[in-house]
N, C-alpha and C positions, 0 to 999 in steps of 0.2 A: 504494500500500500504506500501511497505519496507520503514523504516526511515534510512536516511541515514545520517551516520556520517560528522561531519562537517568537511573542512583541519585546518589540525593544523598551525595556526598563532602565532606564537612566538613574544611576544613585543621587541622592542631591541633598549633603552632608553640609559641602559648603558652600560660596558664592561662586570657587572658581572650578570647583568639579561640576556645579550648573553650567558655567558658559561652556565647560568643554563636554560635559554632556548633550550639552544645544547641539554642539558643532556635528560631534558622533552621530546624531540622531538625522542631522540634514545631509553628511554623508550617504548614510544609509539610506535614507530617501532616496535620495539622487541616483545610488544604485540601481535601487529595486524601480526606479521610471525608465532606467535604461536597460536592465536585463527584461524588462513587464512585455515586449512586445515578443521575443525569446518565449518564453514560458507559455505566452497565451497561444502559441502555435504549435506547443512541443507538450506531450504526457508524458513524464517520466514518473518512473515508478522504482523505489527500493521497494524487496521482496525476497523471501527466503524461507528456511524450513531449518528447526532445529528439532533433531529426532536423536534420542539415544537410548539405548535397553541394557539390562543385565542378562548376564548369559552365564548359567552353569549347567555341567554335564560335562560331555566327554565333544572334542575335535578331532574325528580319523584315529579315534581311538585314545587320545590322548583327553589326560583331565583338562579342564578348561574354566576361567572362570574371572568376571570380571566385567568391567564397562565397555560397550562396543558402539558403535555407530549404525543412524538410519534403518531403524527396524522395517517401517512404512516406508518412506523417505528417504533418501541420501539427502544429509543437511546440507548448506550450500548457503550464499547469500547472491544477488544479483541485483541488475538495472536492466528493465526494459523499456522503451519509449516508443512515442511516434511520431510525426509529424504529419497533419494535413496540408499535402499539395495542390490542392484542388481537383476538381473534377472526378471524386469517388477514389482518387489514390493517397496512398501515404507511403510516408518513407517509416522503415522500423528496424529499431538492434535489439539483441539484448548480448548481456555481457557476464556471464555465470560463473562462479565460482567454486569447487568443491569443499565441504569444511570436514574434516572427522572430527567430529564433535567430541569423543573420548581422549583426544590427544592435540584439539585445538588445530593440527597440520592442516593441510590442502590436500585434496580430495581430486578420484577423476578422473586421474591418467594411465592406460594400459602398459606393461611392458615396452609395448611397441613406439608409444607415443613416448614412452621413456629414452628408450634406443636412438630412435631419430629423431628429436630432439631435444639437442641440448641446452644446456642452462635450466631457467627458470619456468614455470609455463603458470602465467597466472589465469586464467579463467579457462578451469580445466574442465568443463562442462559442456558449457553452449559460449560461443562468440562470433554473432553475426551480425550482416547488414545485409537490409532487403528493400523491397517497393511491397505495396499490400494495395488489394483491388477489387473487385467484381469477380474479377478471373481468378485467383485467390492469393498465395504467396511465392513470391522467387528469394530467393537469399542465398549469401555469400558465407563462407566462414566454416569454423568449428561446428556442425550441426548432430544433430540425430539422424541416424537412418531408420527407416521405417520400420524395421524388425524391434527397436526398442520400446515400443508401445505394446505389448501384449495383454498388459493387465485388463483391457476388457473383457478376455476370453481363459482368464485367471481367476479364479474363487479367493487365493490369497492376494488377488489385484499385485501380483509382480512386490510381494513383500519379499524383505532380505530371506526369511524363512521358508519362502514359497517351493515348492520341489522342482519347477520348471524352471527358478532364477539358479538354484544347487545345479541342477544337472546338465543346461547348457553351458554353464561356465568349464563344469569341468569335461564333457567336450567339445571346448574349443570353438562353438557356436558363434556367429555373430547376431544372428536373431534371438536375442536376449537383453531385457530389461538393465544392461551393465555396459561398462565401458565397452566392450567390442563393439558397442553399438553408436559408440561416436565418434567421425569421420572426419578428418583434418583436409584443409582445402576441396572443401566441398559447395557444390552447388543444389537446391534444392527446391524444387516446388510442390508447393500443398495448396490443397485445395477443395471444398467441400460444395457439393451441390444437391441440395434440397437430401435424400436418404443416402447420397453416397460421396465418400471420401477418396482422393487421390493423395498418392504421399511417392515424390520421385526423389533419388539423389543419384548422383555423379561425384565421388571422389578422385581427386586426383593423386591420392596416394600422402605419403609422409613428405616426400621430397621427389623433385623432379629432374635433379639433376644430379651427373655422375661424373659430371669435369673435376680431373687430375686424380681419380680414384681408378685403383689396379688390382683385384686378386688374383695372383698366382701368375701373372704376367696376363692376364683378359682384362677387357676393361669392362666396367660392372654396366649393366644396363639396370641402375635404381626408377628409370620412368614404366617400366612394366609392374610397377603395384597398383593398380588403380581396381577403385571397390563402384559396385552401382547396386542399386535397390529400388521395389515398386511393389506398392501397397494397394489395394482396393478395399474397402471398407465398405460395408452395412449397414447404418443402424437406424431401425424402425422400430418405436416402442419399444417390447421386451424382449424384442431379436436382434443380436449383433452376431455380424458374419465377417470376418476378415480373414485374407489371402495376399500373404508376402512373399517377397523372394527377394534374396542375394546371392551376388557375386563379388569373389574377392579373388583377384590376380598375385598372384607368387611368381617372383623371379628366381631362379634356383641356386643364383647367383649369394642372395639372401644366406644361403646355407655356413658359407663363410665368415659372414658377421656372427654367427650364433645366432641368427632368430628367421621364424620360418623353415620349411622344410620341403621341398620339391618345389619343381616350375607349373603345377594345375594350378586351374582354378578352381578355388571351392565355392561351389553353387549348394545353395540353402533354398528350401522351401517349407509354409509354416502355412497350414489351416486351423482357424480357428474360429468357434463360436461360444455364443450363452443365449439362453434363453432364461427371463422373467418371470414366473407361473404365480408368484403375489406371496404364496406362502413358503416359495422357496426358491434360490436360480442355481440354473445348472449348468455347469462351466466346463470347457474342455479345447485340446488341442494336438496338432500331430505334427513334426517336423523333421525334415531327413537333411542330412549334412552330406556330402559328396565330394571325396580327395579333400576331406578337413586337412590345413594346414598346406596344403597344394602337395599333398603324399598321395601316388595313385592308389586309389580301393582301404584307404582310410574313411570309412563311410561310418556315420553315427544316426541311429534313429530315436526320436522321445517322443514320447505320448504324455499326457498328464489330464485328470481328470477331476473336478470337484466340486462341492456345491457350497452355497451360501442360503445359512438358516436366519433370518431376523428373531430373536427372542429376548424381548422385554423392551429394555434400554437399550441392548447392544445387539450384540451380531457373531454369530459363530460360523468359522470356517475352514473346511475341510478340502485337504487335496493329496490325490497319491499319483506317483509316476512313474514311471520304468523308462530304460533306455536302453539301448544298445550301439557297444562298441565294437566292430571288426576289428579283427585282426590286421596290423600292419608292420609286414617285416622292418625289425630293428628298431622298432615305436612302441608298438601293443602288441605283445608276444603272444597272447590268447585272446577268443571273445569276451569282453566283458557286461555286464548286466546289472550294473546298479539300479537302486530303488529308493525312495522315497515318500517319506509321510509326515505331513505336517498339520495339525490341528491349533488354532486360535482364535480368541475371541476378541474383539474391539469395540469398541466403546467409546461414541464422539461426546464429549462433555459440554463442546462446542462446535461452530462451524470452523475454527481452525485449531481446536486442540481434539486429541485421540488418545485414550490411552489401547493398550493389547498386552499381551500376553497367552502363551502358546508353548508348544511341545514339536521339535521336528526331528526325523531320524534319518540317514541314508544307512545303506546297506552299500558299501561298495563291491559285492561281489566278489571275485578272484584277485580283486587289478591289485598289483603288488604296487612297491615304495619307487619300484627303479619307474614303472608305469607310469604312475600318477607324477613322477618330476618329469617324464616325458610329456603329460598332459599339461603341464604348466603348472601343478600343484606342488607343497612343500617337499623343500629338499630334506630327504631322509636322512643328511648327513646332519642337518642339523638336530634333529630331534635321536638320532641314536639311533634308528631304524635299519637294517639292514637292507638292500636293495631289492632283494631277491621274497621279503619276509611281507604278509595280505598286511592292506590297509585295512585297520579295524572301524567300526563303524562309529557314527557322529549319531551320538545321542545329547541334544539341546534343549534344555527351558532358557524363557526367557519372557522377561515382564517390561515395559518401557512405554515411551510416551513420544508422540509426535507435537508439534506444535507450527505452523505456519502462520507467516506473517508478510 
């Protein structure tokens, strides 16, 4: 919401803190007649979400316990605005932040967007600039791709505890309510007309260019990462239907730096719906991954299915999912089958505070230590795990509160 300026209170102890209170006061006048035309064309808005929960139980087997971030929510703080240009358009940014509320840090950045680039990266979220219209929206920048929106077709609406947010992450998914789902130098149009939604983007990868870079005596072609996605959406009354896809380009060149794995492209595709029935809705989804990581025949499939009960004050939510992972020589030595189950209940006290609280479990099946650091998950060296030895399962409570502002 807008932050609004406080009135100006001038202290007036003595005669000559009066006259230089006067003076302050017609400064600031002066100011605000010449920022007044500025503002009356432009809506700027600070806004943000601060969510944090406790969490006790076990991590992949391990005890666990303590303050974590964005149970609902990833906290964040931001600036969006717009301006009217006339004739039905406007110009519009926003400028988004990541916060981990638990340790105060910045939020937001994947692996990759670590790798490539460096230094600092303050608005690890969203940071864009657009035109906005009839026709709907185009924008420049750090955006979302359309697979990050799920949680219409989620019973846990794409909570941190959700089974569909666990188990795309850990394979390697980009259609997923998480960072894999936001795109660096991207273009993007959205767009809604009357029951149905368009969502397109075009990334043009981390970086684009590969001047005076060599591995192995080749010269790297870094302009072959480029990600695209396109969303169609449904929603009439207490039916929502949506249908995405991605693709994401690997150069095999990549392999060298340490990130990424083969030259495919991994192509995603994600169906989902819910339906409204009044005294209950029923939520569900299916999504298949293909050459995950651009490795040929590294194929992962999820399913997830759940409902939402209204009872009393609050609201109880249920979802279970399975998935599967092929086999990929020197990646995922066998199929694996993880599973998941997450039960919660939430509770708005207001239109922008929540509290929850909930119980989630995975199963991860066969996949050993050396796997799961293959999958991007923790290095077993650090916890004492042997490489070869099952990742045990995540058994979580966890109680916390959202808050938006």
């Amino acid at each position: 919401m807008a932050r609004e300026t406080p009135p100006f209170y001038p202290k007036k102890r003595k005669v000559n803190d009066m006259i230089i209170s006067k003076k302050k006061a017609v400064a600031v006048s002066l100011a605000g007649l010449i920022a007044a035309p500025g503002w009356a064309q432009s809506n700027i808005q600070l806004y943000g979400v601060a969510d944090a929960y406790v969490k006790y139980g076990k991590w992949m087997g391990d005890d666990t316990a303590g303050v974590d971030d964005g149970g609902i929510n990833g906290s964040r703080i931001g600036f969006q605005g717009e301006e009217d240009l006339g004739n039905g358009l406007k110009a519009v940014f926003v400028l988004e932040e990541g916060v981990n509320i638990d340790t105060g840090k910045s939020s937001g950045m994947s692996n990759a967007d670590d790798y490539y680039n460096g230094g600092s990266q303050t608005f690890t979220r969203q940071a864009y600039v657009g035109l906005k219209g009839s026709f709907g929206q185009v924008a420049l920048g750090r955006q979302y791709a359309p697979g990050y929106f799920v949680d219409p077709y989620d019973a846990l609406i794409a909570m941190v505890p959700s089974p569909q947010d666990w188990l795309s992450l850990l394979g390697n998914l980009t259609i997923t309510p998480n960072s894999p789902a936001r795109w660096n130098n991207s273009i993007t149009y959205n767009g809604t007309f009357q029951t149905l939604t368009v969502n397109a983007i075009y990334s043009a990868g981390n970086r684009e260019s590969d001047s005076g870079r060599n591995l192995n005596g080749t010269r790297v072609d870094y302009t072959d990462d480029d990600k695209y996605g396109l969303a169609l959406r449904y929603d009439n009354g207490p039916l929502k239907i949506g249908a995405i896809y991605h693709g994401i380009k690997y150069s095999k060149q990549n392999v060298g730096d340490g990130f990424a794995g083969g030259d495919k492209t991994q192509k995603e595709w994600f169906l989902g719906a819910s339906y409204d029935f009044g005294i209950a809705t029923l939520a569900g989804s299916y999504q298949q991954g293909r050459d995950i990581l651009g490795i040929d025949g590294m194929d992962v499939n999820l399913w997830q299915i759940g409902v939402v009960v209204p009872i009393g004050p609050g609201t109880i939510r249920l979802a279970y999912a399975g998935e599967k992972i092929d086999r990929a020589q020197d990646f995922i030595d066998h199929e694996a089958k993880p599973k998941s189950f997450t039960i919660a209940y939430t509770q708005d006290l207001s239109k922008r505070t929540t509290l929850y609280l909930g119980y989630t479990k995975i199963d991860y099946d066969n996949l050993t230590w050396k796997e799961a650091l293959n999958l991007g998950q923790t290095d077993s060296s650090f916890n004492g795990h042997a490489d070869a030895s099952k990742v045990g399962d995540t058994d979580l409570f966890f109680v916390g509160m959202s808050h938006t502002f």
